[in-house]
N, C-alpha and C positions, 0 to 999 in steps of 0.2 A: 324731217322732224315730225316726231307724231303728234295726234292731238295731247291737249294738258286737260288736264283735272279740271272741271268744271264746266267743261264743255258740252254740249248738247251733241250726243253721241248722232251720228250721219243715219240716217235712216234707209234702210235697204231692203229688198225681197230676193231670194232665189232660190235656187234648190239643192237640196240636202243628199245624203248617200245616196236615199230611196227614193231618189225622185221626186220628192213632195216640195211643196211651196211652202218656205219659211219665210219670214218679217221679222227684224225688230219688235215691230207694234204686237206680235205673238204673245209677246213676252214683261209686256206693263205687268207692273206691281211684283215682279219677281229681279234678285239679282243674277245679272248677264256676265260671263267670265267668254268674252268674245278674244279667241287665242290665232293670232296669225300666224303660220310656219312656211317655211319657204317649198315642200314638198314630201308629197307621200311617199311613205316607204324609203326615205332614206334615215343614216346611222341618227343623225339631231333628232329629228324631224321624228323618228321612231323613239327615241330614248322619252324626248316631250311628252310625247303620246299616253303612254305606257305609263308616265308621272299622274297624268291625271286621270287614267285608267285604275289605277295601284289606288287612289284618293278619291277616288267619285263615289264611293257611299258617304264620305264626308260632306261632300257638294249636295250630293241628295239628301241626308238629315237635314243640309242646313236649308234647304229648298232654291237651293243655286241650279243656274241654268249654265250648263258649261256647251259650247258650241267652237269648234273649232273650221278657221278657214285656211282655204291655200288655192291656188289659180289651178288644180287637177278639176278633173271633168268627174261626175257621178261613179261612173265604172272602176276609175281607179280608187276613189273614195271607197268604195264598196269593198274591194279587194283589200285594201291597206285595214280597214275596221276589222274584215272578217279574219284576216292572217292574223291579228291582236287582238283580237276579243274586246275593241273597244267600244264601250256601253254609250257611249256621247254622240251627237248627230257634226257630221261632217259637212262643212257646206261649198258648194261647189262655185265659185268667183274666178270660170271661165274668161270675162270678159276683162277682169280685175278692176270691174267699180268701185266695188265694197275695198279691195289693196287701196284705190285710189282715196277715194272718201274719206277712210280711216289716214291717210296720208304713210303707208307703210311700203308703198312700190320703192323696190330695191332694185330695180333697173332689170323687170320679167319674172322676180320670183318677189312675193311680199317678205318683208322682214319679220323680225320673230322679234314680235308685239305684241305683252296681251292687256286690255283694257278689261276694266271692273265696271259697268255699268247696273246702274240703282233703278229700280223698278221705275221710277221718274225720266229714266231713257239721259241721265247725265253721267258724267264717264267718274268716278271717284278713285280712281288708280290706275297708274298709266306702270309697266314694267316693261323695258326694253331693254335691259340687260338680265337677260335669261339664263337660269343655269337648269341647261335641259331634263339633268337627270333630277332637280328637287321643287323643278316649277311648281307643281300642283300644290306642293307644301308650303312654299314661299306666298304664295296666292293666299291660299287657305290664312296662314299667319296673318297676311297683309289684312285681310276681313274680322280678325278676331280682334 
């Protein structure tokens, strides 16, 4: 079951397509569209992408932080971004804490979850019934 609305979002660090050290705490005072998929470069998993890829100068007007995770290693992050042109930081949850934290492990792949957290680091939309190809829109609606 994933976390619910009001919770105080888990607090995490690791690393991104490019290798760099992201946090949570990066990202105080800004909203967090934190999107779990179960794997790069597959048909879901790519359609999702591409949604919030197709929608991310929306997220950037609105000064949303869109970050997506899945249990792949930086390399394949890299490769999956660069084959789609996707403009969003990929974060790599090798060990699957961050699957775990978020309560999203699906038994080795994370489930396809995506939380809305408030620059307060508290979760204000929880969507677990995903429709891959209009997610970024549904999201977006969800904050309007």
């Amino acid at each position: 079951m994933a976390l619910t609305v009001g919770t105080k979002a888990p607090v995490f660090t690791t690393t991104n397509d490019q290798g760099n050290t992201v946090s949570l705490s990066d990202f105080v005072g800004k909203v967090v569209i934190l999107y779990f998929y179960p794997k790069d470069d597959t048909p879901g998993c790519t359609k999702e992408a591409q949604s919030f890829r197709d929608n991310y100068q929306e997220y950037q007007d609105k000064d949303i932080v869109v970050l997506g995770v899945s249990n792949d290693d930086e390399a394949s992050h890299t490769m999956f971004k660069e084959k789609y042109g996707l403009p969003f930081q990929l974060l790599a949850d090798t060990d699957r804490s961050i699957t775990k934290a978020y309560d999203v492990d699906g038994g080795g792949y994370p489930k396809r979850v995506t939380y809305i957290i408030n620059g307060e680091g508290v979760i204000t939309h929880v969507d677990a019934n995903v429709n891959t190809s209009t997610h970024a829109q549904d999201i977006l609606a969800s904050i309007s």
